[in-house]
C-alpha positions in Angstrom: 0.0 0.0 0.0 2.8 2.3 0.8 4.6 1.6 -2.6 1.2 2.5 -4.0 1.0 6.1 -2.6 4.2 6.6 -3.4 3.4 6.2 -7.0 0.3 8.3 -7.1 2.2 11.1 -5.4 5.0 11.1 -7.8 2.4 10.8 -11.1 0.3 13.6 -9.1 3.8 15.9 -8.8 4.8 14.8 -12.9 1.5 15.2 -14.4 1.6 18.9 -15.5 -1.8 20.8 -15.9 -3.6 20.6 -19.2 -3.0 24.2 -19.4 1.1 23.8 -19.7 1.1 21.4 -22.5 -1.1 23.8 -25.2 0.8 25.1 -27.8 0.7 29.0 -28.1 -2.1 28.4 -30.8 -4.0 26.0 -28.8 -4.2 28.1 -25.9 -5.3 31.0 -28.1 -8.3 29.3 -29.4 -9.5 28.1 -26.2 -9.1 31.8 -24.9 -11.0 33.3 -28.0 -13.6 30.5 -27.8 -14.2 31.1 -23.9 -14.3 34.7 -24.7 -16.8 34.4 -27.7 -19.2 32.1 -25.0 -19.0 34.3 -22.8 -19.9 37.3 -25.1 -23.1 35.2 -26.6 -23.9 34.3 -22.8 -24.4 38.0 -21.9 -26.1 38.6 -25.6 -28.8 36.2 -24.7 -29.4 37.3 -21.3 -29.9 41.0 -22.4 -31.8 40.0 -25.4 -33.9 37.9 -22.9 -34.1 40.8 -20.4 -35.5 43.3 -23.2 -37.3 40.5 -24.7 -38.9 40.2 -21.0 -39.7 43.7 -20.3 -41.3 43.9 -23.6 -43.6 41.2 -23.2 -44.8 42.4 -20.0 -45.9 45.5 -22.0 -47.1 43.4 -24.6 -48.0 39.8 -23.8 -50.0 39.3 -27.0 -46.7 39.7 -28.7 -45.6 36.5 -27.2 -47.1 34.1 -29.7 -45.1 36.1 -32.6 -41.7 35.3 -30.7 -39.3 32.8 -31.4 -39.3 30.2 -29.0 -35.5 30.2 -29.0 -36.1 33.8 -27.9 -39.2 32.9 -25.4 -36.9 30.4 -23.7 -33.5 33.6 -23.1 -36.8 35.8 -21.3 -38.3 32.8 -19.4 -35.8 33.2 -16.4 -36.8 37.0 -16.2 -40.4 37.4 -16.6 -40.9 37.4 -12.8 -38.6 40.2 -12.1 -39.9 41.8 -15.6 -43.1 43.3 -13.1 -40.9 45.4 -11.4 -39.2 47.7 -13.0 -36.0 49.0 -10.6 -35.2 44.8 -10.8 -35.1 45.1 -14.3 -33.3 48.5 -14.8 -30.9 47.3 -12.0 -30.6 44.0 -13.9 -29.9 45.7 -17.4 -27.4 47.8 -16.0 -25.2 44.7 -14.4 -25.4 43.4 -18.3 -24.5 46.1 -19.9 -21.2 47.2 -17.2 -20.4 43.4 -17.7 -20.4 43.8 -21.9 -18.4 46.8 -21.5 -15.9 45.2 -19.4 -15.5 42.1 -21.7 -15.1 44.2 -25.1 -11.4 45.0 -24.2 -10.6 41.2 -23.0 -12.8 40.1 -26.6 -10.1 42.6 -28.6 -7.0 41.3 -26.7 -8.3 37.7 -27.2 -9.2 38.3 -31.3 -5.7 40.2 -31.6 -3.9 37.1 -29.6 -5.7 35.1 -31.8 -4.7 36.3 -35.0 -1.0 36.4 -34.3 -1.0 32.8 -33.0 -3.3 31.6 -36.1 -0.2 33.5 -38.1 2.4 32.1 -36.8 0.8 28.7 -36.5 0.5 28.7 -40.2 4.1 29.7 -40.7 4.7 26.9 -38.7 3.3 24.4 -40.2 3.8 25.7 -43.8 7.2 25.5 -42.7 7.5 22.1 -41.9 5.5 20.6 -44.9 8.3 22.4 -47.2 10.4 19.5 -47.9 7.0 17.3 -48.8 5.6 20.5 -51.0 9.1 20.5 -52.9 8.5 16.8 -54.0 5.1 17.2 -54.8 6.5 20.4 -56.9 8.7 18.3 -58.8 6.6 15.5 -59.3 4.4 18.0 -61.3 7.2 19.8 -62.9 8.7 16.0 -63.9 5.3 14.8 -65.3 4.8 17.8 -67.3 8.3 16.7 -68.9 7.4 13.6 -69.5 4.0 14.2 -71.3 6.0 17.3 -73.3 8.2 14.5 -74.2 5.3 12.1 -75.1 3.6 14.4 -76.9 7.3 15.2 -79.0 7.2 11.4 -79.8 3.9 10.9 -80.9 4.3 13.5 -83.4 7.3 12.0 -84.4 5.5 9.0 -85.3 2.8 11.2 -87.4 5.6 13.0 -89.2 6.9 9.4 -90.7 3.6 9.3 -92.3 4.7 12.4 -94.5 3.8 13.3 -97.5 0.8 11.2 -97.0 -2.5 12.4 -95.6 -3.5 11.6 -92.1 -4.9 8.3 -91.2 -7.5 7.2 -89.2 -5.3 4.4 -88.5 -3.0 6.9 -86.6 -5.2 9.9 -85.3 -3.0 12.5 -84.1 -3.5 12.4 -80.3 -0.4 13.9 -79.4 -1.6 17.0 -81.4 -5.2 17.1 -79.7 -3.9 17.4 -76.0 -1.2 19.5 -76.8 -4.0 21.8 -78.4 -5.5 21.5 -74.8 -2.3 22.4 -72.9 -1.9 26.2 -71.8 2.0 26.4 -72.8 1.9 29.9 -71.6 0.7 28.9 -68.5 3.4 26.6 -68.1 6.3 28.3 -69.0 4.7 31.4 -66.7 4.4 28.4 -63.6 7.8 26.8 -64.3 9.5 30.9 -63.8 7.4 31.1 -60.5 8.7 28.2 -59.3 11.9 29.0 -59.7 11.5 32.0 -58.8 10.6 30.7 -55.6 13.8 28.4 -55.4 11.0 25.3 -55.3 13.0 23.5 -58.4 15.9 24.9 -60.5 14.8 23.4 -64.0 
């Protein structure tokens, strides 16, 4: 049993919070999420505060309201008689919005850089993949240029003679299709980016 304490003590003293093992990014989403909840929580509990006063003016208007709506003014419809309650109650809402903008900004603002820098990060680090999928595309456009070379190769031994529908000229029919402008204007990017050096 003692051994057994021992062990759960030193797992207890190791285990480091969940907190400590986010990554900057991770830790900036779950701070703009819990800032964003806690933004809509105060929306709905004005909107259900004015939704409540109104309806105590107005209770025919209550079967023109969404019952999403009906169910943010249900918990307020008793203090909704008296109006100090209410005022009083508005007010706490609307000091507790005004204190929260600032933290929203800060957490949008920390967001934003971390979301940056996250997909630096990452960008980063697929490099060495994106460069061999660059050159993949860059070697398969040699090889059907190449194909396409030596297909018509193959039509031009048919000169002088007239086309045959034994031979139709693929190679000239996709080559039509091909947007050599484009290619040569990809191939310069590419290198221009130091991706490939053909």
């Amino acid at each position: 049993m003692l051994n057994l304490k021992r062990k759960t003590r030193t797992a207890d003293t190791l285990a480091p919070p969940a907190a400590a093992t986010m990554s900057p990014w991770d830790k900036a989403r779950h701070r703009h999420a819990e800032m964003r909840g806690k933004l809509a929580a105060l929306q709905t509990r004005r909107a259900g505060l004015a939704l409540a006063a109104s309806l105590t003016r107005n209770p025919n208007d209550r079967e023109r309201v969404n019952p999403a709506l009906l169910a943010a003014a249900a918990p307020y419809e008793k203090i909704a008689d008296d109006p100090d309650v209410l005022s009083k109650e508005i007010r706490t809402v609307d000091a507790e919005l005004n204190r929260l903008v600032p933290e929203i900004q800060a957490a949008e603002e920390e967001f934003e850089t971390a979301r940056r820098r996250e997909t630096s990060r990452r960008a980063i680090a697929l490099q060495p993949e994106h460069r061999r999928a660059v050159e993949a595309i860059a070697g398969a456009v040699d090889a059907l240029q190449l194909a396409i070379a030596g297909e018509r190769a193959i039509q031009a031994r048919l000169s002088p003679l007239k086309s045959s529908a034994y031979l139709p000229p693929l190679g000239d029919e996709i080559a039509a299709n091909i947007n050599h402008d484009g290619i040569a204007a990809w191939r310069r990017r590419v290198k221009a980016l130091d991706i490939i050096s053909r």
